[in-house]
Every structure is written in structure tokens, then in C-alpha cells.
TIVO-2410 file (N, C-alpha, C; in nm, 3 decimals):
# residues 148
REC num residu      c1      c2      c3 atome chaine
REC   1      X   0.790   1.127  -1.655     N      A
REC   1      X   0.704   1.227  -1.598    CA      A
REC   1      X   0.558   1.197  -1.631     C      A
REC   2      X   0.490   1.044  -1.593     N      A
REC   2      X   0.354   1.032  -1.674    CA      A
REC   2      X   0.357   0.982  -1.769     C      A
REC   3      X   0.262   0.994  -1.855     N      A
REC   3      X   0.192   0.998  -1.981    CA      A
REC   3      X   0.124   1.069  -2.009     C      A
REC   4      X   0.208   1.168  -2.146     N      A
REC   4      X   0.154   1.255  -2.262    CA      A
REC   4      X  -0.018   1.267  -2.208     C      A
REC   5      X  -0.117   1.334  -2.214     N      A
REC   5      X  -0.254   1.340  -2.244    CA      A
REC   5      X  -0.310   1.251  -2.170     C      A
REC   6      X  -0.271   1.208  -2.092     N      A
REC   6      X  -0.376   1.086  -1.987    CA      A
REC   6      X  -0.464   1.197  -1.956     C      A
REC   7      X  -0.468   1.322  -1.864     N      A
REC   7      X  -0.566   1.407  -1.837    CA      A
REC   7      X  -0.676   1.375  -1.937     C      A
REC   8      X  -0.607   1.440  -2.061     N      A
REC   8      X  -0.759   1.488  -2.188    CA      A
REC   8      X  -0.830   1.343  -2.227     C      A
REC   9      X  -0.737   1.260  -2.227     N      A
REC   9      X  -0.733   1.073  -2.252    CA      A
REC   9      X  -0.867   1.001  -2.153     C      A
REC  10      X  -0.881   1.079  -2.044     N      A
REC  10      X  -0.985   0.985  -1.904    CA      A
REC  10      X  -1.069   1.089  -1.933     C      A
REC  11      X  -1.056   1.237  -1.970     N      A
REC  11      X  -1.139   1.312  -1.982    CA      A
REC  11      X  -1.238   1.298  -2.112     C      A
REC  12      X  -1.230   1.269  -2.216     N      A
REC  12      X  -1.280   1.228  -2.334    CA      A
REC  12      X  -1.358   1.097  -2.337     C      A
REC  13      X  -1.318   0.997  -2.264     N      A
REC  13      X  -1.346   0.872  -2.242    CA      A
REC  13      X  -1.448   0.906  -2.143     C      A
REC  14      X  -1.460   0.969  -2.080     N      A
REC  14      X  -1.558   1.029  -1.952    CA      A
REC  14      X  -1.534   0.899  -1.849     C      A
REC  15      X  -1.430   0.890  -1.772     N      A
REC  15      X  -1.355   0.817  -1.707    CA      A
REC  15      X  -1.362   0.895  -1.612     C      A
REC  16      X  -1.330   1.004  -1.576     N      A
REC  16      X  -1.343   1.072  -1.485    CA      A
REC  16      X  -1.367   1.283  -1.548     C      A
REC  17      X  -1.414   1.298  -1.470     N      A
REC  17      X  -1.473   1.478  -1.501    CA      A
REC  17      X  -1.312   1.516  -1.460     C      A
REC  18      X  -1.294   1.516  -1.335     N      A
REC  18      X  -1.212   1.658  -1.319    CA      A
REC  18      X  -1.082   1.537  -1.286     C      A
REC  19      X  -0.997   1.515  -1.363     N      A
REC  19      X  -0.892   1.381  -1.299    CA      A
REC  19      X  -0.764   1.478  -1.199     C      A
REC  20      X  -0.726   1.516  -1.317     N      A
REC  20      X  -0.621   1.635  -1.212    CA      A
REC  20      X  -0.698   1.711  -1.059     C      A
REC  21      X  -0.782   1.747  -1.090     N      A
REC  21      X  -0.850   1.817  -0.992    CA      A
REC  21      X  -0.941   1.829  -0.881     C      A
REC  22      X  -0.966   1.663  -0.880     N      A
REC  22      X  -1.022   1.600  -0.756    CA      A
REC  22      X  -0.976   1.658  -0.649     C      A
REC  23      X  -1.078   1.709  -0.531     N      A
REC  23      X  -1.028   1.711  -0.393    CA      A
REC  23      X  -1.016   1.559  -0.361     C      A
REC  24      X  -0.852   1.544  -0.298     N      A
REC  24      X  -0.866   1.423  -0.184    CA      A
REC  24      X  -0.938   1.450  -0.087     C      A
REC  25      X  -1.024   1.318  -0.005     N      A
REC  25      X  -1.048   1.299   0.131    CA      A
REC  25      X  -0.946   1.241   0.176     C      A
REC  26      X  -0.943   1.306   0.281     N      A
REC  26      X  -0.866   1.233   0.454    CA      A
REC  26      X  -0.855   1.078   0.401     C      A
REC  27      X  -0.733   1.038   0.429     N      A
REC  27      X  -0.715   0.906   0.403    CA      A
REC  27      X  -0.713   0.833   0.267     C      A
REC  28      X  -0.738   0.932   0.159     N      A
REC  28      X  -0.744   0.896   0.041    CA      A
REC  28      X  -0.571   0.889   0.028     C      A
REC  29      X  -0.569   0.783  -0.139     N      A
REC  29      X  -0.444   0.759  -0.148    CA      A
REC  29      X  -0.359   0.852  -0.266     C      A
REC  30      X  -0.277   0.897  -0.248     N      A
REC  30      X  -0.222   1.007  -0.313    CA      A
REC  30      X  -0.072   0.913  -0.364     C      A
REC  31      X  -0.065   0.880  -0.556     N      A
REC  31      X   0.011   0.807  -0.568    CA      A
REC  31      X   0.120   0.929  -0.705     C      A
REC  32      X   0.224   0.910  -0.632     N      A
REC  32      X   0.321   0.994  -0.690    CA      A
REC  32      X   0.376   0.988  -0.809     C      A
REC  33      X   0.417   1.026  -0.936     N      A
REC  33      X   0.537   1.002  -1.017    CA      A
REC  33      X   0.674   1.039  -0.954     C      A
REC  34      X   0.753   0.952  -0.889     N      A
REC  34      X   0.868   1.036  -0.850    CA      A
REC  34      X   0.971   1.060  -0.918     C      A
REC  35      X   1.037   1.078  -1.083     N      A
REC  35      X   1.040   1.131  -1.149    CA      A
REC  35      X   1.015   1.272  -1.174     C      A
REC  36      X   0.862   1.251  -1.239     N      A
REC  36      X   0.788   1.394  -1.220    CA      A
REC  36      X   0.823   1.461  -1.095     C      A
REC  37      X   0.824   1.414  -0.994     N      A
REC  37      X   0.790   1.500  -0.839    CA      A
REC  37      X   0.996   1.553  -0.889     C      A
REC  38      X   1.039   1.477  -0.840     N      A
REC  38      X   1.185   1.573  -0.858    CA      A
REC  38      X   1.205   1.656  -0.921     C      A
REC  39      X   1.145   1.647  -1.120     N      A
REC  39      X   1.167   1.773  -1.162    CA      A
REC  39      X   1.036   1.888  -1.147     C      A
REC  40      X   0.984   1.837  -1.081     N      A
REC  40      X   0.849   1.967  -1.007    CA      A
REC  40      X   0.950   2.057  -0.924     C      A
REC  41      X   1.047   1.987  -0.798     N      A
REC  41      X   1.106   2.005  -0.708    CA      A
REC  41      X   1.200   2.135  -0.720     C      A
REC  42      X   1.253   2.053  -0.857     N      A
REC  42      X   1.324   2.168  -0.868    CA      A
REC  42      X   1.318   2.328  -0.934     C      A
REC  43      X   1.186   2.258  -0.990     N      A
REC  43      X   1.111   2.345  -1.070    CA      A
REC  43      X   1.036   2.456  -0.929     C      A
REC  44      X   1.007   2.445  -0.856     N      A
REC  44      X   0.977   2.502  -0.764    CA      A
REC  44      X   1.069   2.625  -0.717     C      A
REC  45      X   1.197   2.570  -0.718     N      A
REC  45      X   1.296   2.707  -0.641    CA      A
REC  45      X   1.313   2.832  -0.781     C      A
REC  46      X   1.327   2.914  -0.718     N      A
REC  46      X   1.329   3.015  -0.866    CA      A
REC  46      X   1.439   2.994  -0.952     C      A
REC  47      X   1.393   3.067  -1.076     N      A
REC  47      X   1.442   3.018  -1.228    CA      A
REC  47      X   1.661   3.066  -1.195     C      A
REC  48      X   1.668   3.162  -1.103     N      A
REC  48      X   1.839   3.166  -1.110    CA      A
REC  48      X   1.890   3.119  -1.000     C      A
REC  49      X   1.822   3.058  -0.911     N      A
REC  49      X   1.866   2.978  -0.815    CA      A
REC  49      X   1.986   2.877  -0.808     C      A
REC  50      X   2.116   2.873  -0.761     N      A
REC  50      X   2.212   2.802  -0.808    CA      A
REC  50      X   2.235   2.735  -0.701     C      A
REC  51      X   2.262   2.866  -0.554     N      A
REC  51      X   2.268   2.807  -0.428    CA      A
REC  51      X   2.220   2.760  -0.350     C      A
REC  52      X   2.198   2.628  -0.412     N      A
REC  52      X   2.092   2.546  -0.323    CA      A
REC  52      X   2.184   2.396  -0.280     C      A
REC  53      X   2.185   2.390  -0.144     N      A
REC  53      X   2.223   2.266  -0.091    CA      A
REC  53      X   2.132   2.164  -0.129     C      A
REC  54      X   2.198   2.023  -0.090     N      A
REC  54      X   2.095   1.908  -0.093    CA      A
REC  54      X   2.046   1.898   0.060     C      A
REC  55      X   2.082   1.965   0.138     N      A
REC  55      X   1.934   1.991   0.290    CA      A
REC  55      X   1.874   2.077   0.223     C      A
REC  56      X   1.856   2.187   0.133     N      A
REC  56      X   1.765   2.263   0.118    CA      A
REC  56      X   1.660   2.161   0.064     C      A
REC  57      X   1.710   2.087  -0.033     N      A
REC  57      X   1.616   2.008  -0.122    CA      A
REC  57      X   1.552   1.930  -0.043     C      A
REC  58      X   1.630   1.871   0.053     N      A
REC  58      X   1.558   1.737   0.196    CA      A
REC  58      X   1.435   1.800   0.190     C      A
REC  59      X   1.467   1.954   0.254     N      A
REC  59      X   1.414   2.055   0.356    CA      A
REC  59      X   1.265   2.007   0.272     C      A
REC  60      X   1.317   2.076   0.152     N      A
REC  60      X   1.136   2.131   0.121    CA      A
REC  60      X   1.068   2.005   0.015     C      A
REC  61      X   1.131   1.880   0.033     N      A
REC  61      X   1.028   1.774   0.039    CA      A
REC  61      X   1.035   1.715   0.145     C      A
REC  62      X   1.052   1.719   0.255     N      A
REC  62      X   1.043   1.674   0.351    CA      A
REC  62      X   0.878   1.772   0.402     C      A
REC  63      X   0.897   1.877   0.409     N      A
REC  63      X   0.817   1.978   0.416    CA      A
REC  63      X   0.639   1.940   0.385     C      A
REC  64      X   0.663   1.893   0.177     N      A
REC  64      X   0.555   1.887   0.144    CA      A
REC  64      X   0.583   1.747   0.210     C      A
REC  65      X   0.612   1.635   0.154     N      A
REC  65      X   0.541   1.543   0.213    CA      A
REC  65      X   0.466   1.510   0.358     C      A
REC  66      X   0.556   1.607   0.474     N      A
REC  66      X   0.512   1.611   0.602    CA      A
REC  66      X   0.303   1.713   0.568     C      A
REC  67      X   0.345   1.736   0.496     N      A
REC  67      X   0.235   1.858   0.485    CA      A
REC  67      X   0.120   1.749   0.389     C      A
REC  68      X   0.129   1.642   0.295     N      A
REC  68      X   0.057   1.571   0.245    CA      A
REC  68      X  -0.017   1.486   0.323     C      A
REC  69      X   0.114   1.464   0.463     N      A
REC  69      X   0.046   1.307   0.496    CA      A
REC  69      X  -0.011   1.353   0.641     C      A
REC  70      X   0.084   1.478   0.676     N      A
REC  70      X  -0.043   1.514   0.846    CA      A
REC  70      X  -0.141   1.623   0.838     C      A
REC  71      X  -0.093   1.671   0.744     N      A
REC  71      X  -0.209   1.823   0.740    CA      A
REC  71      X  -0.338   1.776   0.685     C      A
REC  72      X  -0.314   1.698   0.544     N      A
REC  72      X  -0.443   1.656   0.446    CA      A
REC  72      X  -0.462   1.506   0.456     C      A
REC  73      X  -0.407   1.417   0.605     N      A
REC  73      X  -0.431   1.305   0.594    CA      A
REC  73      X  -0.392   1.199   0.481     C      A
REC  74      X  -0.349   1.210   0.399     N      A
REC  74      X  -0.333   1.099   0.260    CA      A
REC  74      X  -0.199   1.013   0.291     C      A
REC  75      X  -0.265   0.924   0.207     N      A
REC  75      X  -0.136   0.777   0.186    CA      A
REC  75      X  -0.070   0.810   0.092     C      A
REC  76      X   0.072   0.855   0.119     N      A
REC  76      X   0.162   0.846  -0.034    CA      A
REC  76      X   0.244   0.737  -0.042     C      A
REC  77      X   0.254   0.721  -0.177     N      A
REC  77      X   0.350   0.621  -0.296    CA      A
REC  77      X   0.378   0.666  -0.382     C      A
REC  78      X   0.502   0.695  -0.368     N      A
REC  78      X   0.587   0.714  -0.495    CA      A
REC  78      X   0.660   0.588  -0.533     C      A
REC  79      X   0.640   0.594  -0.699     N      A
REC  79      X   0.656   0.530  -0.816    CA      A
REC  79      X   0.763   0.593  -0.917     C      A
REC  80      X   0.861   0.474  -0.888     N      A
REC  80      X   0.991   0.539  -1.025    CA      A
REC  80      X   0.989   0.443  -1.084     C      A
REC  81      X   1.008   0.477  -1.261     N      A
REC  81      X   1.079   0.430  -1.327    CA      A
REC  81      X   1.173   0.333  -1.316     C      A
REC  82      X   1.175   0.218  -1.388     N      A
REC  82      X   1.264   0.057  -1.358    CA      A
REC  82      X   1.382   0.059  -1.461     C      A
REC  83      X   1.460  -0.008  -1.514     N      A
REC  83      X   1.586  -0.017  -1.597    CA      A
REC  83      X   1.518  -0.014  -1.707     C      A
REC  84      X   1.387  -0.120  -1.746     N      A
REC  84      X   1.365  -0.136  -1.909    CA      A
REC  84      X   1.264   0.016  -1.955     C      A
REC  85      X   1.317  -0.008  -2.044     N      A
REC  85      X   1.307   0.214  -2.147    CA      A
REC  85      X   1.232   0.143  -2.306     C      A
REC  86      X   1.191   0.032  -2.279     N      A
REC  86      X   1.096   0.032  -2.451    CA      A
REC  86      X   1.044   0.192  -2.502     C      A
REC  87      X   0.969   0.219  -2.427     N      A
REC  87      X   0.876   0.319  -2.482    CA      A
REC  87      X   0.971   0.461  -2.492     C      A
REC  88      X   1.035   0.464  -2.443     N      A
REC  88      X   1.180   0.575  -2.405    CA      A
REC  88      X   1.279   0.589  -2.498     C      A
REC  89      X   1.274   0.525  -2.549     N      A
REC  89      X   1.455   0.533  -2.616    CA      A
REC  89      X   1.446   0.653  -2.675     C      A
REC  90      X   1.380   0.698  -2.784     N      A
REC  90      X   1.326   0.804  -2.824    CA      A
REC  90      X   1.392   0.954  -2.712     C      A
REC  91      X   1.318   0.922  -2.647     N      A
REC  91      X   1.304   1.058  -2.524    CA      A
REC  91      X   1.433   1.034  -2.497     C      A
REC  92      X   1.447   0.929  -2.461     N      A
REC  92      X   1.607   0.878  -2.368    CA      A
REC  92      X   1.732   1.000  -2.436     C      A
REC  93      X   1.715   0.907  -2.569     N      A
REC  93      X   1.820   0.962  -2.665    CA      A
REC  93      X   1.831   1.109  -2.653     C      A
REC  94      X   1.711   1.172  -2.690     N      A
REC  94      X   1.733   1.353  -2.659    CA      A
REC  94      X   1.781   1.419  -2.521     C      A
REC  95      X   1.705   1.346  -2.467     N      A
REC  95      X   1.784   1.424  -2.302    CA      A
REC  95      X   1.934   1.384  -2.233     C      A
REC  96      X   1.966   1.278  -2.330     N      A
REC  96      X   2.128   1.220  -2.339    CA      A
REC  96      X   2.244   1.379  -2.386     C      A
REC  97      X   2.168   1.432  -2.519     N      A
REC  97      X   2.243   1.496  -2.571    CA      A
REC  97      X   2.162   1.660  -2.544     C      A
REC  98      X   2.075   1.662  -2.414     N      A
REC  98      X   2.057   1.747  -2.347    CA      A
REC  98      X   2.138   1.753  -2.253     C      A
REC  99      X   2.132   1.702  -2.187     N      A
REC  99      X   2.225   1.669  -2.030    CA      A
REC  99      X   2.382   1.724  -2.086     C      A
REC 100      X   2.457   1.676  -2.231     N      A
REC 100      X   2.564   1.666  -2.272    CA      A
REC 100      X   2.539   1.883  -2.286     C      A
REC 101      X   2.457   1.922  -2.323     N      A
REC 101      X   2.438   2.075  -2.396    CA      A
REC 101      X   2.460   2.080  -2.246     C      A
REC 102      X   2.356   2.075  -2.135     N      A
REC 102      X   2.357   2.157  -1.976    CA      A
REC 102      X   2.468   2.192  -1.919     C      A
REC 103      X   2.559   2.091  -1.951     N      A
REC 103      X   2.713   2.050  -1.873    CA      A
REC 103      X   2.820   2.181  -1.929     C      A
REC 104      X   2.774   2.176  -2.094     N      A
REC 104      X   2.840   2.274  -2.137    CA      A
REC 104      X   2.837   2.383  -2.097     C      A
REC 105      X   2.688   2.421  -2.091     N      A
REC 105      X   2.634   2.545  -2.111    CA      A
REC 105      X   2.680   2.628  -1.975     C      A
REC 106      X   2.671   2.547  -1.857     N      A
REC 106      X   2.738   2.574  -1.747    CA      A
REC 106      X   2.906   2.597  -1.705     C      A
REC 107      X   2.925   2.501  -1.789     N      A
REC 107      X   3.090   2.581  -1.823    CA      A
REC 107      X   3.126   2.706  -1.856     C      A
REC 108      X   3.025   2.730  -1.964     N      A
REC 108      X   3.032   2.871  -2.036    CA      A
REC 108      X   2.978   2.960  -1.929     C      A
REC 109      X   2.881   2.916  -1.887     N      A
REC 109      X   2.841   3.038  -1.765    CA      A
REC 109      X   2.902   3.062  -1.642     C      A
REC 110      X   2.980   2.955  -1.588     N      A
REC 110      X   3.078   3.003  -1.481    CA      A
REC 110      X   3.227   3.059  -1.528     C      A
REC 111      X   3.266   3.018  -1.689     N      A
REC 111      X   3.348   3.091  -1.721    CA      A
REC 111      X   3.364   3.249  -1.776     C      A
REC 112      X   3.234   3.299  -1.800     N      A
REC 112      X   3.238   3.415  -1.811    CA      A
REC 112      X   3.142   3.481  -1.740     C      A
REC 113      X   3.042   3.436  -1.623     N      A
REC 113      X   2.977   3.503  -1.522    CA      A
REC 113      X   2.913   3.584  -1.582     C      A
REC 114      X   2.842   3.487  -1.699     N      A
REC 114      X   2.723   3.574  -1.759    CA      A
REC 114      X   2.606   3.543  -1.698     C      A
REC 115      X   2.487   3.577  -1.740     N      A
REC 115      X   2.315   3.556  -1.667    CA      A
REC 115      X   2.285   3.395  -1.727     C      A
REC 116      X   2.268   3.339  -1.659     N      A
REC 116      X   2.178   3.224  -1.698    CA      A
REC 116      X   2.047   3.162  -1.583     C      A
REC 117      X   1.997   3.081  -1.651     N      A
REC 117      X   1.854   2.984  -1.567    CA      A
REC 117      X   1.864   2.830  -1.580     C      A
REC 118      X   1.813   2.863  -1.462     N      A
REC 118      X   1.805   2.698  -1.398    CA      A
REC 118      X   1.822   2.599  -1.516     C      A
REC 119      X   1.742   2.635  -1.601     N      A
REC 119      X   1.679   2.477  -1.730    CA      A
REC 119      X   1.837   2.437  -1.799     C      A
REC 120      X   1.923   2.567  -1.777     N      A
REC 120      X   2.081   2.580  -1.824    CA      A
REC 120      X   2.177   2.492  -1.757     C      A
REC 121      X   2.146   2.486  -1.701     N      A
REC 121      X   2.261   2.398  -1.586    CA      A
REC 121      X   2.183   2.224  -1.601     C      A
REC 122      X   2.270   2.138  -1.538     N      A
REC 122      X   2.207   2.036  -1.500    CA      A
REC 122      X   2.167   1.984  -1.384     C      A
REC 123      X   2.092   1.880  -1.406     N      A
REC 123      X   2.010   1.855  -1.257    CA      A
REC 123      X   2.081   1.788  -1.169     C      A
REC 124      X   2.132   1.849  -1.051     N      A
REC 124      X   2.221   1.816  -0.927    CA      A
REC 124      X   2.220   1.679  -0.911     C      A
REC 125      X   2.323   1.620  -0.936     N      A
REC 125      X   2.349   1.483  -0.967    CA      A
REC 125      X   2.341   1.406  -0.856     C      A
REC 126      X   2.333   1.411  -0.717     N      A
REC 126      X   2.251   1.346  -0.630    CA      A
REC 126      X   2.145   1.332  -0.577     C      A
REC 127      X   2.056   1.439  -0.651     N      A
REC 127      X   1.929   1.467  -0.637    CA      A
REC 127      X   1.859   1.342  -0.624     C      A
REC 128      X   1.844   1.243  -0.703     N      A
REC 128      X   1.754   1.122  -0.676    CA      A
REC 128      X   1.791   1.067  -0.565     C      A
REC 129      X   1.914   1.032  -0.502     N      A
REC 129      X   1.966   0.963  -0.415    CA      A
REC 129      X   1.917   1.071  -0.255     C      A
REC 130      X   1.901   1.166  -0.244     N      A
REC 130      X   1.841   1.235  -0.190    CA      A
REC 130      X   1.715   1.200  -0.130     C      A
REC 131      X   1.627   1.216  -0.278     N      A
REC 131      X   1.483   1.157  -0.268    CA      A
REC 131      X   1.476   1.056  -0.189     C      A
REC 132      X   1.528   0.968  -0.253     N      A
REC 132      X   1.485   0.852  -0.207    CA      A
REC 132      X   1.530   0.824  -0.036     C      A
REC 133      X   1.625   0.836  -0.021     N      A
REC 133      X   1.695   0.861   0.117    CA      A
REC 133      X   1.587   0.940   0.195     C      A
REC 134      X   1.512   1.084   0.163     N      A
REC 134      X   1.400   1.127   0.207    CA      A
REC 134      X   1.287   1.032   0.248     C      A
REC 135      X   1.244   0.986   0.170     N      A
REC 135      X   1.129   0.868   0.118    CA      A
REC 135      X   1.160   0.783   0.222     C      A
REC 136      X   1.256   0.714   0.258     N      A
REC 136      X   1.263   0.620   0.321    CA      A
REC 136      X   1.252   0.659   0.480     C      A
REC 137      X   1.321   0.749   0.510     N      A
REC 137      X   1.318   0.806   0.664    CA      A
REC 137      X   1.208   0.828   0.690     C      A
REC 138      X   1.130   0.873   0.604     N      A
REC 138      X   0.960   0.933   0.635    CA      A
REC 138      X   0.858   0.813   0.616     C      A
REC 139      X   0.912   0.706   0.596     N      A
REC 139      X   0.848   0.581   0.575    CA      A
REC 139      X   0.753   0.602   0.477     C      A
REC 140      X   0.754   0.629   0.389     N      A
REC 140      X   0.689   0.674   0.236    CA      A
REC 140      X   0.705   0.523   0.183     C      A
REC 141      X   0.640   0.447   0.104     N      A
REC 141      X   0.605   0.366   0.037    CA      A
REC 141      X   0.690   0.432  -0.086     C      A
REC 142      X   0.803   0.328  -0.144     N      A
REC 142      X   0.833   0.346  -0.266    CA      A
REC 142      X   0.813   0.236  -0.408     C      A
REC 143      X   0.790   0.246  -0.515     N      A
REC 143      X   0.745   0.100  -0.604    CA      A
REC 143      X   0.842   0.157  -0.709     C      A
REC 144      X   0.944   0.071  -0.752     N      A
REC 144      X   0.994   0.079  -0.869    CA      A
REC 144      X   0.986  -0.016  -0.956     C      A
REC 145      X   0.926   0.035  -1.062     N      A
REC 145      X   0.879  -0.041  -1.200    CA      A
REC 145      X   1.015  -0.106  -1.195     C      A
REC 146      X   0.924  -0.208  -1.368     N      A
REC 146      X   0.995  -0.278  -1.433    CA      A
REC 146      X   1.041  -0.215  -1.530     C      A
REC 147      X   0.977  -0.131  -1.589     N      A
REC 147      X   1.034  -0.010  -1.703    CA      A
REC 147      X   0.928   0.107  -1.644     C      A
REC 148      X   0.939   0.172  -1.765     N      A
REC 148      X   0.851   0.330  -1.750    CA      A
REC 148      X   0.687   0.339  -1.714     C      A
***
């Protein structure tokens, strides 16, 4: 999802004033984390949202990206993550035995039809394959690293 503090990092360095917050111009290039962008994605539908198809998900990146590249003119590229995880293992390791808690936690919640949120469950396991399948129909430029 990035890098930690790059914002405050270009901002301190006086690299750039407003980095997040540049208006694009028309035709400017708008370059994605697609990573980040998926869990934005899902982060987007509300917090008890369960019933969601993978056309819903098409739907509403299909949506923004149609809305990035004809409404505000811009070039997108999205950028994923490659096999090598140097800098990751760390992170890797915790969201291993996150993913392992989600799986549970969702057991427990469809077995007793108690209240839970989104962050509870895990992330719809074709979701990337989705993306990318999106990405490609819309002729979106995709770059996948060599690592992170």
C-alpha cells in the first residue's frame, strides 16, 4: 500500500508542497498503487456490507476509472507488487496470521449471526483477479514489479 511517510518524507525535503494534493491537469499522468487501490475499494462499500458480488466490484471500478480517464482526462497505471517481499516479510508474516484470525472470525459470525464489520471477514478471494481482468478490458496500463 506505498510507503510509510513518503507524504511527510517529499514534504520535509521540500520536494514538493502539497504531494497528495496536487490538482491534475487534463492529460496528466495519474500512477496507481494497485494494491492500495483494492483495499481503498473495498474500503469504500460500507463497514457491514457482505452482499456484494464481484460485478458490483467490476461495477464501481470500472466506474472510477471510466470517471479518471474521460471526465478528468488522465493517463492511468497501475502498479502491483512482484513475487520478491525483502522489505515485507515482516508485514507479510502478520497479515498471514491475520488472514488465518478473518477466516475464523467469520466462521464464528455466520455461526451464530452475531453483528460484525467488514475488517472481520476476509478479502474476497478473487478480488485481484477481478482487478486486473477490469484493467485489462479498459486498456489500463498495468506494471508489475520485481518485488514491493
Amino acid at each position: 500500500m506505498g510507503i510509510r511517510g513518503i507524504t511527510s518524507y517529499i514534504k520535509r525535503k521540500n520536494i514538493a508542497s502539497d504531494v497528495a494534493l496536487q490538482k491534475l491537469e487534463r492529460g496528466s499522468h495519474l500512477y496507481i498503487d494497485g494494491n492500495g487501490y483494492l483495499f481503498a475499494l473495498l474500503n469504500f462499500l460500507s463497514p457491514n456490507q457482505l452482499e456484494i458480488s464481484y460485478a458490483q466490484y467490476r461495477f464501481y471500478l470500472m466506474r472510477e476509472l471510466t470517471y479518471f480517464t474521460q471526465e478528468l482526462g488522465l493517463q492511468v497505471e497501475v502498479y502491483f507488487d512482484g513475487g520478491e517481499r525483502h522489505f515485507k516479510k515482516k508485514t507479510d508474516a502478520s497479515r498471514s496470521v491475520s488472514r488465518l484470525d478473518n477466516w475464523v472470525q467469520l466462521r464464528d459470525v455466520l455461526a451464530s449471526n452475531s453483528p460484525w464489520e467488514r475488517q472481520q471477514i476476509p478479502k474476497p478471494t478473487m478480488l485481484h483477479d477481478v482487478m486486473a481482468s477490469t484493467l485489462r478490458q479498459l486498456g489500463t496500463p498495468v506494471v508489475r514489479g520485481e518485488g514491493e
